[in-house]
N, C-alpha and C positions, 0 to 999 in steps of 0.2 A: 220367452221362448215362442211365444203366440208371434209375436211379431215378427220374430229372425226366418218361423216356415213362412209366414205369409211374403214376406220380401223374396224369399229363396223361389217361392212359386211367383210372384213377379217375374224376378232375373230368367227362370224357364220358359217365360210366357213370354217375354222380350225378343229372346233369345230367336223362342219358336217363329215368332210374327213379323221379325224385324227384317226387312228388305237389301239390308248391310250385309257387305258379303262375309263369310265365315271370318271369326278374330275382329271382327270390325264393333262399332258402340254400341250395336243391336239398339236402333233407336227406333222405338214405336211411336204414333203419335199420341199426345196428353191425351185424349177424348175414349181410344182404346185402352190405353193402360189404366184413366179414373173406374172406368165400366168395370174392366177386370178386378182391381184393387176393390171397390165396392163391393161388387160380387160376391167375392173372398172374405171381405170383413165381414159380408154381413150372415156369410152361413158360418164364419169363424164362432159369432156370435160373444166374442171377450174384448174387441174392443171398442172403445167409445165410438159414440159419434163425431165428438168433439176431437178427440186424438187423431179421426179419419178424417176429418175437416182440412185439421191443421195441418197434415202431412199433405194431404193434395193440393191445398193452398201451396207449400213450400214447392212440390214440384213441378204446378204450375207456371212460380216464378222462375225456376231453372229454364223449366223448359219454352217457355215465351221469348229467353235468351237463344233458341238455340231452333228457331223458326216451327214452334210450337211441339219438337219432338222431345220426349223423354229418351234420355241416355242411363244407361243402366249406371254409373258411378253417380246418377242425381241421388240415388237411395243407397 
């Protein structure tokens, strides 16, 4: 459950920050979404490091596809 609000407050955060017009992929750049996602995990304080690692590792690699922006269907 820790993890579906923290994703949910990604998706708002995306949403909020993303330059794409309304209905669009609400694409942030990785470097702002890693900071947020950290941010959150780490006043979340339930999930690992390693579990945080490994997720921004993965949408990293999405998002290097996709000229360094996170798209909210990465997560």
């Amino acid at each position: 459950e820790t993890l579906q609000s923290l994703l949910s407050s990604m998706k708002q955060a995306c949403e909020i920050l993303t330059r794409d017009p309304e209905g669009g992929a609400a694409r942030i750049p990785f470097e702002t979404f890693s900071f947020l996602y950290l941010y959150l995990a780490s006043i979340d304080g339930e999930i690992s490091e390693t579990e945080t690692n490994a997720f921004l590792d993965d949408i990293k690699e999405k998002a290097d596809k996709h000229s360094g922006m996170v798209l909210i269907r990465h997560f």
